[in-house]
PDB file of N, CA, C and O in Angstrom:
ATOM      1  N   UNK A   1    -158.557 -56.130 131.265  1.00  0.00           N
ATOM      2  CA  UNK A   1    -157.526 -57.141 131.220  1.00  0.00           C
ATOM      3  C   UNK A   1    -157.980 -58.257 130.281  1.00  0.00           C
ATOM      4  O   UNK A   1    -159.168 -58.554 130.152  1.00  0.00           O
ATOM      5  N   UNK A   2    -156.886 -58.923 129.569  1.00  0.00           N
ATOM      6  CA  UNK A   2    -157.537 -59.527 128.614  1.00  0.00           C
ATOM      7  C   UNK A   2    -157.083 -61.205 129.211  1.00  0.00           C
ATOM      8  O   UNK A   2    -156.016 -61.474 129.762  1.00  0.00           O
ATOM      9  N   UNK A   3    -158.409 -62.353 128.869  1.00  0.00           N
ATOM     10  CA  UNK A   3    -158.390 -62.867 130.072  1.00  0.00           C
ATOM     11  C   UNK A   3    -157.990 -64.309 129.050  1.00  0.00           C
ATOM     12  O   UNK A   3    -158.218 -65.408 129.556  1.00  0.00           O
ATOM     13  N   UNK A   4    -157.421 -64.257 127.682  1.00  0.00           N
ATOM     14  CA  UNK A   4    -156.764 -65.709 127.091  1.00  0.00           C
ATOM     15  C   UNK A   4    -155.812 -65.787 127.627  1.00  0.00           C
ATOM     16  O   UNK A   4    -155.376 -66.937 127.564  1.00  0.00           O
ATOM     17  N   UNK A   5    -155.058 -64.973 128.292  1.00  0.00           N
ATOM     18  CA  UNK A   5    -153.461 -64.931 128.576  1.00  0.00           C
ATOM     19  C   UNK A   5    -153.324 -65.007 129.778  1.00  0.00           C
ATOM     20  O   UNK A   5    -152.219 -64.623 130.159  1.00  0.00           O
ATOM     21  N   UNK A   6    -154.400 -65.553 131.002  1.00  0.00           N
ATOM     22  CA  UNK A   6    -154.131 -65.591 132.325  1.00  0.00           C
ATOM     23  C   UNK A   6    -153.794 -66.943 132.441  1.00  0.00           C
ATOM     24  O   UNK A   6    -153.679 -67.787 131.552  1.00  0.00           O
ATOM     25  N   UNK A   7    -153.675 -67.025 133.436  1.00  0.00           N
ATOM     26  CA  UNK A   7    -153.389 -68.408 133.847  1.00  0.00           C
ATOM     27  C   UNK A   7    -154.592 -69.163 134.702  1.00  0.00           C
ATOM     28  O   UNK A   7    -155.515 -68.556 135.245  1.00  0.00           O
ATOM     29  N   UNK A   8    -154.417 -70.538 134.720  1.00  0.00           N
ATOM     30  CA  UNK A   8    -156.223 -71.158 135.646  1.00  0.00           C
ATOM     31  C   UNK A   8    -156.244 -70.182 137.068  1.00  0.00           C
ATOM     32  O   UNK A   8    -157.192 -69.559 137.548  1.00  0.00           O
ATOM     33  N   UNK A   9    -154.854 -70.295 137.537  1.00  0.00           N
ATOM     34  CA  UNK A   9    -155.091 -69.271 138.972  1.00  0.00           C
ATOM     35  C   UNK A   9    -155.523 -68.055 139.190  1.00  0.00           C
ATOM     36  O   UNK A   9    -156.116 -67.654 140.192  1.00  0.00           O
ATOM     37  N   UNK A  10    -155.142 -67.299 137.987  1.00  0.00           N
ATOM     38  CA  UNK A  10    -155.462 -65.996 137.551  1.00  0.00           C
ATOM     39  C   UNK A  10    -156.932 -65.598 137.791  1.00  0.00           C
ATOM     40  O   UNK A  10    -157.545 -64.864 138.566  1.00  0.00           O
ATOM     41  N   UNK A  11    -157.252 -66.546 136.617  1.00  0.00           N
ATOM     42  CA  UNK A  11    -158.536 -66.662 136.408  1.00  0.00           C
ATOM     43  C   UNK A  11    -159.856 -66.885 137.411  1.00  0.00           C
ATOM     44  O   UNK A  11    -161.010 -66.470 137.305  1.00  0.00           O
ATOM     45  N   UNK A  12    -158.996 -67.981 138.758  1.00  0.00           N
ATOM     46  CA  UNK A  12    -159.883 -68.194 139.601  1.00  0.00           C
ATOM     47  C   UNK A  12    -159.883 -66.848 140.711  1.00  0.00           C
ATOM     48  O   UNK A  12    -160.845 -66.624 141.446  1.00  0.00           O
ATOM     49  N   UNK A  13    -158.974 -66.234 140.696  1.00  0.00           N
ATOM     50  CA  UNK A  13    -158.878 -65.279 141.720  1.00  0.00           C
ATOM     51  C   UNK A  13    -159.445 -64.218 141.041  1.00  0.00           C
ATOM     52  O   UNK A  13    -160.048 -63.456 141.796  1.00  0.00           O
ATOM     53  N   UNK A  14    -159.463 -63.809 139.514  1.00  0.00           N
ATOM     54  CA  UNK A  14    -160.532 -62.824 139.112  1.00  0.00           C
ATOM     55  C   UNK A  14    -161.943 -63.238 139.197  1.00  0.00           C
ATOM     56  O   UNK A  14    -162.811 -62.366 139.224  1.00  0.00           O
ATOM     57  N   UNK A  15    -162.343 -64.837 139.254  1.00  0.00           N
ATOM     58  CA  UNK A  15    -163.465 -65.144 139.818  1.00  0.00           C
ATOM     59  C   UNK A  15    -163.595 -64.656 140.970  1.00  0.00           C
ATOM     60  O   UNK A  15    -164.384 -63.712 140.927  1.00  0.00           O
ATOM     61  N   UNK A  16    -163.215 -64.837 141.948  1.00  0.00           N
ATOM     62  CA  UNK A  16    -162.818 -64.750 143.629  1.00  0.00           C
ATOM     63  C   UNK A  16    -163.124 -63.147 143.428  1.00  0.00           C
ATOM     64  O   UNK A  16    -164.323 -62.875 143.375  1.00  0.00           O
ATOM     65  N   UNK A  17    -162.366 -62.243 143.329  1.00  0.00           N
ATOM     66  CA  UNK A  17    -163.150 -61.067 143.261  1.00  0.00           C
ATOM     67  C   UNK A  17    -164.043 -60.274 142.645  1.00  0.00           C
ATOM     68  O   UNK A  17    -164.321 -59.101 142.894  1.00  0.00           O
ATOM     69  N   UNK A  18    -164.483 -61.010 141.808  1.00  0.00           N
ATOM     70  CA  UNK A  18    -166.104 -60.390 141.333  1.00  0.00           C
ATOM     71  C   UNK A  18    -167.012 -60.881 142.481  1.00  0.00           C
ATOM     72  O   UNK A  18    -167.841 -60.050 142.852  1.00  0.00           O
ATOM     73  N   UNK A  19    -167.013 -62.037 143.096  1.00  0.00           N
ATOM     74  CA  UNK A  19    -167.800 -62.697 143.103  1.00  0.00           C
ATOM     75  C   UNK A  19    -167.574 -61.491 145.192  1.00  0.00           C
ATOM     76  O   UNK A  19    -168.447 -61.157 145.994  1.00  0.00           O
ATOM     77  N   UNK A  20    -166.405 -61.323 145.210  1.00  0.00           N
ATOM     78  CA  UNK A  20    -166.852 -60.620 146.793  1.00  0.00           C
ATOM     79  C   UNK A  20    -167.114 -58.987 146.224  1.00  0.00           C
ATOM     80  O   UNK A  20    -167.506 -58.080 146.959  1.00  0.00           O
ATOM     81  N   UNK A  21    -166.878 -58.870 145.100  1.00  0.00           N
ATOM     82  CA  UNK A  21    -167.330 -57.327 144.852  1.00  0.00           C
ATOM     83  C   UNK A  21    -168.782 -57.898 144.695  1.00  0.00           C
ATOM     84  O   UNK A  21    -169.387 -56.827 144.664  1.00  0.00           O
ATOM     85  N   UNK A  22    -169.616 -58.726 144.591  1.00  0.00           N
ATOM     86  CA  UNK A  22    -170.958 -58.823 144.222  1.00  0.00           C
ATOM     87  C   UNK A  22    -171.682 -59.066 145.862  1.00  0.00           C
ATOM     88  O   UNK A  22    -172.742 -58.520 146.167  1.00  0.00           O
ATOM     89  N   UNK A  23    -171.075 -59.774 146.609  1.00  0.00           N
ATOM     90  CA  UNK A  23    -171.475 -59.974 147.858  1.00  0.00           C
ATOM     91  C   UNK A  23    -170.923 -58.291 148.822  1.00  0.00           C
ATOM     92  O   UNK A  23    -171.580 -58.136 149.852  1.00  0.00           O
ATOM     93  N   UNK A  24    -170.392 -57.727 148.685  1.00  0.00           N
ATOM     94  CA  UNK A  24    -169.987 -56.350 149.574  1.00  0.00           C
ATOM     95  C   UNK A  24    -171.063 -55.612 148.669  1.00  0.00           C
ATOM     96  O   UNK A  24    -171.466 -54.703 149.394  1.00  0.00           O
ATOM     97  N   UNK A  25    -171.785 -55.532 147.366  1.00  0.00           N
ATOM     98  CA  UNK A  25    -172.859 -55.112 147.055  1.00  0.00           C
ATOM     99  C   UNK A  25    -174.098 -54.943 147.414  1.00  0.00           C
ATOM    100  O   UNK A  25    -174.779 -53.921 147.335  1.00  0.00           O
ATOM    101  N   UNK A  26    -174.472 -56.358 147.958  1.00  0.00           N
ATOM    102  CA  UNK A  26    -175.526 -57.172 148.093  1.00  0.00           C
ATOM    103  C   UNK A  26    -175.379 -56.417 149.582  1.00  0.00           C
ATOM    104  O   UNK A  26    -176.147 -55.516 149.919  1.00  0.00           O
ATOM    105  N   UNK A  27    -174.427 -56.844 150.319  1.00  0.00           N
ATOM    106  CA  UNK A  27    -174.386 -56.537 152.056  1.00  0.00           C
ATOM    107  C   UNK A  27    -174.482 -54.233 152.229  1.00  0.00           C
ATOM    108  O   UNK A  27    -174.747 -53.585 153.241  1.00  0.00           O
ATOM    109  N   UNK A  28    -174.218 -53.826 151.124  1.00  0.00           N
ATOM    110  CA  UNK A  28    -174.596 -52.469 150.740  1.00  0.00           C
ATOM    111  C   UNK A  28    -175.642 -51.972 150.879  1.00  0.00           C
ATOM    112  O   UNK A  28    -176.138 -51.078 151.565  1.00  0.00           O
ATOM    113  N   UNK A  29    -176.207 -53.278 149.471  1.00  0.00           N
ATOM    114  CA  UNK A  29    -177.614 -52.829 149.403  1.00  0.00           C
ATOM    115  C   UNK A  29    -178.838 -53.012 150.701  1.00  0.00           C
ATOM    116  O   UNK A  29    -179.402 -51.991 151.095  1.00  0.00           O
ATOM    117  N   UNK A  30    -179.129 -54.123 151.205  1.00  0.00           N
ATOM    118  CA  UNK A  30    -179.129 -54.570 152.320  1.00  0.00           C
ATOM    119  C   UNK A  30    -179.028 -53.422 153.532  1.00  0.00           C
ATOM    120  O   UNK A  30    -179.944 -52.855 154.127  1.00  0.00           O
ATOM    121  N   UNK A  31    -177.978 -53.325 153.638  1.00  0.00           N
ATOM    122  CA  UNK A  31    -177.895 -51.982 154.797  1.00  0.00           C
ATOM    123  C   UNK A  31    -178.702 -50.768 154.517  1.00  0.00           C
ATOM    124  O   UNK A  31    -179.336 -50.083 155.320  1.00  0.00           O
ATOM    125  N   UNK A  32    -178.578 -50.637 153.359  1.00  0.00           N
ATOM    126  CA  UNK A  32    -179.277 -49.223 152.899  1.00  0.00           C
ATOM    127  C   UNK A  32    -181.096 -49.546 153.313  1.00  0.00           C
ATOM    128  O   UNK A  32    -181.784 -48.878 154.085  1.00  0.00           O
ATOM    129  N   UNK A  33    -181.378 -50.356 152.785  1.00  0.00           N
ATOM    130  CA  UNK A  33    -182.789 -50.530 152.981  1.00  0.00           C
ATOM    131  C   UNK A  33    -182.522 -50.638 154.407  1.00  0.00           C
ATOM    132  O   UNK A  33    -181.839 -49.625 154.556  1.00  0.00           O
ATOM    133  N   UNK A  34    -182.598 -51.187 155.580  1.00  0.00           N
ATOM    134  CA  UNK A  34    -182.546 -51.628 156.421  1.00  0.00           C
ATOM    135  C   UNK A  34    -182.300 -49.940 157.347  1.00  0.00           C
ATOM    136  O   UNK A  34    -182.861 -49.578 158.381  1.00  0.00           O
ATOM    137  N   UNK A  35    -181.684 -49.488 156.845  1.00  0.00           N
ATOM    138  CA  UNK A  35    -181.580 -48.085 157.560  1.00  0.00           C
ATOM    139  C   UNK A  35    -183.090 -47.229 157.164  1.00  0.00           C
ATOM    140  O   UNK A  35    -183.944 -46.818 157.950  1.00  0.00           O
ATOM    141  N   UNK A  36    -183.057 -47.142 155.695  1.00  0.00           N
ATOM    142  CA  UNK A  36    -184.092 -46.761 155.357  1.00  0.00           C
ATOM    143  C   UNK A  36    -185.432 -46.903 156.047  1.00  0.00           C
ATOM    144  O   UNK A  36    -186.059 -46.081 156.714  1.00  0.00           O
ATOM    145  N   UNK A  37    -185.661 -47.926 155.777  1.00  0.00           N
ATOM    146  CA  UNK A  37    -187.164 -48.938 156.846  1.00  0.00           C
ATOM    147  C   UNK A  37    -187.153 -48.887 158.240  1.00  0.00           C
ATOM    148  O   UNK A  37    -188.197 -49.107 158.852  1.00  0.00           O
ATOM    149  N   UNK A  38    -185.929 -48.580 158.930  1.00  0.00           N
ATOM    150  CA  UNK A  38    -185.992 -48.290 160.135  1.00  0.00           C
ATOM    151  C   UNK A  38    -186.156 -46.500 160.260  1.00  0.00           C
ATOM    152  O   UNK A  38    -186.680 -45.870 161.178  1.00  0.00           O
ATOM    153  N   UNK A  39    -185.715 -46.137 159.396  1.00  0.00           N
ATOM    154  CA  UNK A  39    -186.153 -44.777 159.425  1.00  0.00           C
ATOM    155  C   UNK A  39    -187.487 -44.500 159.480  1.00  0.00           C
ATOM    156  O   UNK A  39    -188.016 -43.849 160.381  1.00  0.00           O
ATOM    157  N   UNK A  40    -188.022 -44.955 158.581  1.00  0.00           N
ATOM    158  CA  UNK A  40    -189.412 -45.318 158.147  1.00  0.00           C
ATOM    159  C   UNK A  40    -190.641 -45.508 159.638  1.00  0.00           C
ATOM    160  O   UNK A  40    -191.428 -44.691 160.116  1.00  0.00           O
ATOM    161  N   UNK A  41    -190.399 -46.644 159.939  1.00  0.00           N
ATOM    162  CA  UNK A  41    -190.918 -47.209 161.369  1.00  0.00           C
ATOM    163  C   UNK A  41    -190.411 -46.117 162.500  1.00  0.00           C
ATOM    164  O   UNK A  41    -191.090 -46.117 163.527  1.00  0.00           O
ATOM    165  N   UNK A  42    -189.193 -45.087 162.444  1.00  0.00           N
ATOM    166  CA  UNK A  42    -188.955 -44.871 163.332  1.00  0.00           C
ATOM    167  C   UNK A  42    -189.919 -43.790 163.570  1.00  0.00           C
ATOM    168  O   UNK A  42    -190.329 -43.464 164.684  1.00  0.00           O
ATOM    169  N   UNK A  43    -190.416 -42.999 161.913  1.00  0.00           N
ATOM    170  CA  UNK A  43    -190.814 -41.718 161.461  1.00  0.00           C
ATOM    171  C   UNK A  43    -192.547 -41.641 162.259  1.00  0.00           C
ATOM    172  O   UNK A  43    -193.188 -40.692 162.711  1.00  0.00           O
ATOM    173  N   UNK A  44    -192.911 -43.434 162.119  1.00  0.00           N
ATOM    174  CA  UNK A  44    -194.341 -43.468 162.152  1.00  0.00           C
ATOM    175  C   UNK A  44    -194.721 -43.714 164.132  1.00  0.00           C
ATOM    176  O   UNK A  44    -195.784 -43.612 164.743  1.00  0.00           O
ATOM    177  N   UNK A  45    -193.821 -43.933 164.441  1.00  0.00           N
ATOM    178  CA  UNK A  45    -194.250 -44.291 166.184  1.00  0.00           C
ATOM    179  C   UNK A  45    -193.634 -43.041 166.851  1.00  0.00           C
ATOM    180  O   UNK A  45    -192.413 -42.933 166.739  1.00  0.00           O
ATOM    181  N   UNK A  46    -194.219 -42.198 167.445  1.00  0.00           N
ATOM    182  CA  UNK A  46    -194.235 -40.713 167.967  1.00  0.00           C
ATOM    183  C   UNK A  46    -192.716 -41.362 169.541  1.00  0.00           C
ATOM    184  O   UNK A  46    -192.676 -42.230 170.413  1.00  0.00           O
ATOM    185  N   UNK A  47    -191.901 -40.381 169.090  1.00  0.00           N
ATOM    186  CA  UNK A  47    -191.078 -40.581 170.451  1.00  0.00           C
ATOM    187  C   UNK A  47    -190.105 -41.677 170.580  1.00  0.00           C
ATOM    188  O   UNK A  47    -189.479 -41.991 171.592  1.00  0.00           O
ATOM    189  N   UNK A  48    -190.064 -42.251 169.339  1.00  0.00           N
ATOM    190  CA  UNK A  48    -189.428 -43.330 168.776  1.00  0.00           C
ATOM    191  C   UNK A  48    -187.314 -42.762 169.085  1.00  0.00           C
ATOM    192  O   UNK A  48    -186.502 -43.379 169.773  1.00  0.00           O
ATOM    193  N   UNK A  49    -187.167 -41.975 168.596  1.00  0.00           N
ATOM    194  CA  UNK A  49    -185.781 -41.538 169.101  1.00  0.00           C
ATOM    195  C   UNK A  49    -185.935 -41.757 170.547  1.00  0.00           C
ATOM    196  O   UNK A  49    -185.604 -42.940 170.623  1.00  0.00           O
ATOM    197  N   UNK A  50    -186.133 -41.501 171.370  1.00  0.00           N
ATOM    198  CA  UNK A  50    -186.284 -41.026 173.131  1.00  0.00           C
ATOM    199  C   UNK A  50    -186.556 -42.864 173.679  1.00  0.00           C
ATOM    200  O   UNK A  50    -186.373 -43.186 174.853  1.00  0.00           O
ATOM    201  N   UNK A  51    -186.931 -43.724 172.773  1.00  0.00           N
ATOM    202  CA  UNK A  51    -187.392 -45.025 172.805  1.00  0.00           C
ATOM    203  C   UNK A  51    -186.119 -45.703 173.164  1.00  0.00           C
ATOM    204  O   UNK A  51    -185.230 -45.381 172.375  1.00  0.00           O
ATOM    205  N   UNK A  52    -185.626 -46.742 174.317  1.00  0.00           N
ATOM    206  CA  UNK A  52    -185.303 -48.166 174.101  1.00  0.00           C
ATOM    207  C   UNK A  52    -185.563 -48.820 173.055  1.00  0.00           C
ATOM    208  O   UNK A  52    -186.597 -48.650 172.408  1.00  0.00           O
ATOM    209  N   UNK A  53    -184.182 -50.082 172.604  1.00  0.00           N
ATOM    210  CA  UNK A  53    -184.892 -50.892 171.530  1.00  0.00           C
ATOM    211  C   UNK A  53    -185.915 -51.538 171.708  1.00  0.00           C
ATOM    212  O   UNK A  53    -186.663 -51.719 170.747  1.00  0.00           O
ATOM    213  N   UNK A  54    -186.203 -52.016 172.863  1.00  0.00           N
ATOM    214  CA  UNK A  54    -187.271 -53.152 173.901  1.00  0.00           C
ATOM    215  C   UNK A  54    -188.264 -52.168 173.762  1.00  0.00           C
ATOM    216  O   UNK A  54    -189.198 -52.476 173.021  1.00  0.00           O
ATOM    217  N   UNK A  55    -188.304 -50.761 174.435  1.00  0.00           N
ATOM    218  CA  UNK A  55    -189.597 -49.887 174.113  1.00  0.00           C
ATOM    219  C   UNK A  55    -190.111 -49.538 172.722  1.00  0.00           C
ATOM    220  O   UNK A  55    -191.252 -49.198 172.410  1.00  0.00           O
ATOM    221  N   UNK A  56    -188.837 -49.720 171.808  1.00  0.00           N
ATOM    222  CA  UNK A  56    -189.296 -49.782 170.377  1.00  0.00           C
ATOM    223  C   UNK A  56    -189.907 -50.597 169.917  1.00  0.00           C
ATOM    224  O   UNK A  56    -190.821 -50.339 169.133  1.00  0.00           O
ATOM    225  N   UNK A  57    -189.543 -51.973 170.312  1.00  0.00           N
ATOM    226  CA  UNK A  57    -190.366 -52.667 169.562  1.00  0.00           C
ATOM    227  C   UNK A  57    -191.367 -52.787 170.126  1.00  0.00           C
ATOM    228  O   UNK A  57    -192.315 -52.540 169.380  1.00  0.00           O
ATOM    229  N   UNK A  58    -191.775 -53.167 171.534  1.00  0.00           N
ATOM    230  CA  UNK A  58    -193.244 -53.177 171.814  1.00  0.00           C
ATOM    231  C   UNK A  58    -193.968 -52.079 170.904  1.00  0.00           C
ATOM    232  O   UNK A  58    -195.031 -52.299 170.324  1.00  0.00           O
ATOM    233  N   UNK A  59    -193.227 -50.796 170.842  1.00  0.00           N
ATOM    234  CA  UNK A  59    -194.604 -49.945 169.981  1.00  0.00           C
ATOM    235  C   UNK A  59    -194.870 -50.071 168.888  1.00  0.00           C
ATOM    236  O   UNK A  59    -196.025 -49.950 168.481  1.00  0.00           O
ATOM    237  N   UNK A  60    -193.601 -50.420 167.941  1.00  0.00           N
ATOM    238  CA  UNK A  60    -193.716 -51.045 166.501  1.00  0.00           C
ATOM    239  C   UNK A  60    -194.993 -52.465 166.901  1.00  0.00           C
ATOM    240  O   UNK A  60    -196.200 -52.224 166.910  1.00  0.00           O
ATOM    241  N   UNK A  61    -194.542 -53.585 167.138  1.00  0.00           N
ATOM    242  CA  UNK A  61    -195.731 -54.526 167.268  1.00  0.00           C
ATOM    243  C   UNK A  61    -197.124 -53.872 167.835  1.00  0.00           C
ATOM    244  O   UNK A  61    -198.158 -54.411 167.441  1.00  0.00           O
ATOM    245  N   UNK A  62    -197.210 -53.028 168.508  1.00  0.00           N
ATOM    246  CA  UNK A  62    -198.388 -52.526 168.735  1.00  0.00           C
ATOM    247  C   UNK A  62    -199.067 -51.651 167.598  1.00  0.00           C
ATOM    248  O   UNK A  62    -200.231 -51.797 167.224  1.00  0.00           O
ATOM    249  N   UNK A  63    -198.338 -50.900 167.200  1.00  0.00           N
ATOM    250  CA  UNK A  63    -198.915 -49.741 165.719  1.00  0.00           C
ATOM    251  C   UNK A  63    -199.212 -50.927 165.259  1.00  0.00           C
ATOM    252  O   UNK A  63    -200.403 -51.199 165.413  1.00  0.00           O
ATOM    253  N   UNK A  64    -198.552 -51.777 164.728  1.00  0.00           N
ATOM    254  CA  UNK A  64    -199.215 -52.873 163.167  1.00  0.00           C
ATOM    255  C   UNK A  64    -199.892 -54.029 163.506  1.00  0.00           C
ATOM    256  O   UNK A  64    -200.360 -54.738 162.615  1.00  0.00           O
ATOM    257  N   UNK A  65    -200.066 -54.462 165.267  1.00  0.00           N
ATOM    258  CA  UNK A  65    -201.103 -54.831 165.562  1.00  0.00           C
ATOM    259  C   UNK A  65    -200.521 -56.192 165.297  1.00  0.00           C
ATOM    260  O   UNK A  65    -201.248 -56.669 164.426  1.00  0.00           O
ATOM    261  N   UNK A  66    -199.657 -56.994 165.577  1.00  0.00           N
ATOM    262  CA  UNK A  66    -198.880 -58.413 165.474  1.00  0.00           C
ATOM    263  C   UNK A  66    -198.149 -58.652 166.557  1.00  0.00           C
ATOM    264  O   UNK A  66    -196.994 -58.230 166.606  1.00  0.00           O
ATOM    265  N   UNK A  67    -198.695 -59.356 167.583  1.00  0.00           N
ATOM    266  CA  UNK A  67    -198.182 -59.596 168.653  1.00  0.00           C
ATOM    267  C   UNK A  67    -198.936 -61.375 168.822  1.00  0.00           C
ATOM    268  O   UNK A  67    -200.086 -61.365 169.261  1.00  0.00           O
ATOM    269  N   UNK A  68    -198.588 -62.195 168.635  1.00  0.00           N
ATOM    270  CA  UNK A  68    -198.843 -63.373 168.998  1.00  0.00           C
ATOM    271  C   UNK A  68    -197.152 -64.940 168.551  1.00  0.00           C
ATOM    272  O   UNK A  68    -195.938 -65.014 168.742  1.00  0.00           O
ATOM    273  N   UNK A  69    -198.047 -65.642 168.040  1.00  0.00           N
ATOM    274  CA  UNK A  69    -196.464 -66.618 168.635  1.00  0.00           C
ATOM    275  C   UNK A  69    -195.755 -66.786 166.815  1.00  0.00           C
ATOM    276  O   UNK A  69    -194.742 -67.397 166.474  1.00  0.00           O
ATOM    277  N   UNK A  70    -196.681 -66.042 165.987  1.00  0.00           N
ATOM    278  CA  UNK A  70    -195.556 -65.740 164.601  1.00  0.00           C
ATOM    279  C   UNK A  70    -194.194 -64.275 164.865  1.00  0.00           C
ATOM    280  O   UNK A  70    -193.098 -64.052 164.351  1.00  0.00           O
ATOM    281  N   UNK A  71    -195.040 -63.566 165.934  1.00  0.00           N
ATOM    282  CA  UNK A  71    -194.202 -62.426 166.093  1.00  0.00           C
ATOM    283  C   UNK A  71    -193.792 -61.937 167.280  1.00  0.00           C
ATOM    284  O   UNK A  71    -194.270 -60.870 167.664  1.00  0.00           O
ATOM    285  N   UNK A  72    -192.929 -62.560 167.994  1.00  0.00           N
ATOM    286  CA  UNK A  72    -192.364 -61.881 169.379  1.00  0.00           C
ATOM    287  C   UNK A  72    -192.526 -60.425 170.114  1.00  0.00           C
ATOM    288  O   UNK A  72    -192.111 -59.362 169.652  1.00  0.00           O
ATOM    289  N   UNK A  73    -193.089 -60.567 171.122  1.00  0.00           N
ATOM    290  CA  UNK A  73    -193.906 -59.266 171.684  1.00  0.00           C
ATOM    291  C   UNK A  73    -193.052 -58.577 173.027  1.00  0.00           C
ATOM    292  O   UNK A  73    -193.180 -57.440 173.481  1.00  0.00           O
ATOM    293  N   UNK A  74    -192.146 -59.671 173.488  1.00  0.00           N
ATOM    294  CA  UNK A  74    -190.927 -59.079 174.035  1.00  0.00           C
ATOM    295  C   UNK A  74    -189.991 -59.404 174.118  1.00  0.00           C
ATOM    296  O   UNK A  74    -189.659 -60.586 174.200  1.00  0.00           O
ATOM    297  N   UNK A  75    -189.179 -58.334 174.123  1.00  0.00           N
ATOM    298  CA  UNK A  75    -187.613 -58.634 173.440  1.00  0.00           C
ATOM    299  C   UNK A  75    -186.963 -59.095 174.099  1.00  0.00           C
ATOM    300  O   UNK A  75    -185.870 -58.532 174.140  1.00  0.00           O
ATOM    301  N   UNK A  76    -187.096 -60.243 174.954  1.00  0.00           N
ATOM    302  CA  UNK A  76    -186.240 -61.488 175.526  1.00  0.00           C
ATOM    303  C   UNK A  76    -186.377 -62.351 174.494  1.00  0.00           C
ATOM    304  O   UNK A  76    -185.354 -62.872 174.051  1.00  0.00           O
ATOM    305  N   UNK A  77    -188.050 -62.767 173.738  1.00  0.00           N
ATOM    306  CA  UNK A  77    -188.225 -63.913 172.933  1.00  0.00           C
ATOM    307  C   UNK A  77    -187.503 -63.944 171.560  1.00  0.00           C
ATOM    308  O   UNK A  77    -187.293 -64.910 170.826  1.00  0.00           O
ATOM    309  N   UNK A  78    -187.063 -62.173 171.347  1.00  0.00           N
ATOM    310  CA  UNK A  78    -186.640 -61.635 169.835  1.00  0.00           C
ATOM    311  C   UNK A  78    -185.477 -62.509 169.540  1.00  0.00           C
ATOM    312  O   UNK A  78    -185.294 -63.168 168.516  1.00  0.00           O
ATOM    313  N   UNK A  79    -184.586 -62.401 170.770  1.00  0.00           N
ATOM    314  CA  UNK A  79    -183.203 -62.939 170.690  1.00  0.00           C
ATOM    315  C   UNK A  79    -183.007 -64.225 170.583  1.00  0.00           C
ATOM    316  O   UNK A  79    -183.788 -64.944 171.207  1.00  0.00           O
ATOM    317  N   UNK A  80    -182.108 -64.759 169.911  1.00  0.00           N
ATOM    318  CA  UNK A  80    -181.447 -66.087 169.975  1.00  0.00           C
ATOM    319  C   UNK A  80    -182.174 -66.888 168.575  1.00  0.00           C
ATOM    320  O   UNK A  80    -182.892 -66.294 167.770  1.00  0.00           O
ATOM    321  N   UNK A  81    -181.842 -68.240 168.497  1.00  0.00           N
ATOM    322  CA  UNK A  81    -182.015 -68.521 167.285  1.00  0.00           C
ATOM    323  C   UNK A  81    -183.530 -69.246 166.585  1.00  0.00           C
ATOM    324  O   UNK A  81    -184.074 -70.033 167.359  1.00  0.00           O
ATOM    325  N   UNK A  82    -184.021 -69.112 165.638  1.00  0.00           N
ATOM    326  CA  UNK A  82    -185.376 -68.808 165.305  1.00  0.00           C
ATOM    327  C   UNK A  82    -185.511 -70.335 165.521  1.00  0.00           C
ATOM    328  O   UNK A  82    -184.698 -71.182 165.148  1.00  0.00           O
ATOM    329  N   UNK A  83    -187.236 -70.650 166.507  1.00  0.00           N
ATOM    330  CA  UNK A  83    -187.455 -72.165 166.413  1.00  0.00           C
ATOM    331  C   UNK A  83    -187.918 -72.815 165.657  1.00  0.00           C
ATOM    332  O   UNK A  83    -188.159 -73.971 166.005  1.00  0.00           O
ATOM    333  N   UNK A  84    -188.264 -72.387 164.268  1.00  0.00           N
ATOM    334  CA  UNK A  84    -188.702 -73.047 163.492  1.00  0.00           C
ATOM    335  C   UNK A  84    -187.848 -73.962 162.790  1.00  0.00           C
ATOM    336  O   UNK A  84    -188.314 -74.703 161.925  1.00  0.00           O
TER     337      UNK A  84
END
């Protein structure tokens, strides 16, 4: 589309959708890793399918050995909003 001949509104709403085709990208890409890496973690802790999320993560923090007050060790503390 050729963009001397739009109008300012035009123009802002072809802004407006690049700009959510770039964010539904971003939230794409994002998911993909995020599945990935949980695949990943799920691949390395034996019994991990058959696992609770709560039993998951205790074993994830246990394999990599990070359990103190940078990294929540049970999943009551996981939830809600970060205190820093």
């Amino acid at each position: 589309m050729e963009t001397k001949n739009l109008t300012p509104e035009q123009l802002r709403n072809q802004q407006k959708l690049k700009e959510n085709r770039d964010k539904l990208k971003e939230r794409k890409n994002r998911t993909h890793k995020l599945i990935v890496r949980g695949a990943i973690a799920e691949a390395a802790i034996p019994g991990a399918i058959d696992m609770t999320d709560e039993e998951f993560q205790r074993a994830l923090f246990d394999a990599i050995g990070r359990c103190g007050d940078a990294v929540p060790c049970s999943p009551q503390e996981s939830r809600g909003s970060d205190p820093r």
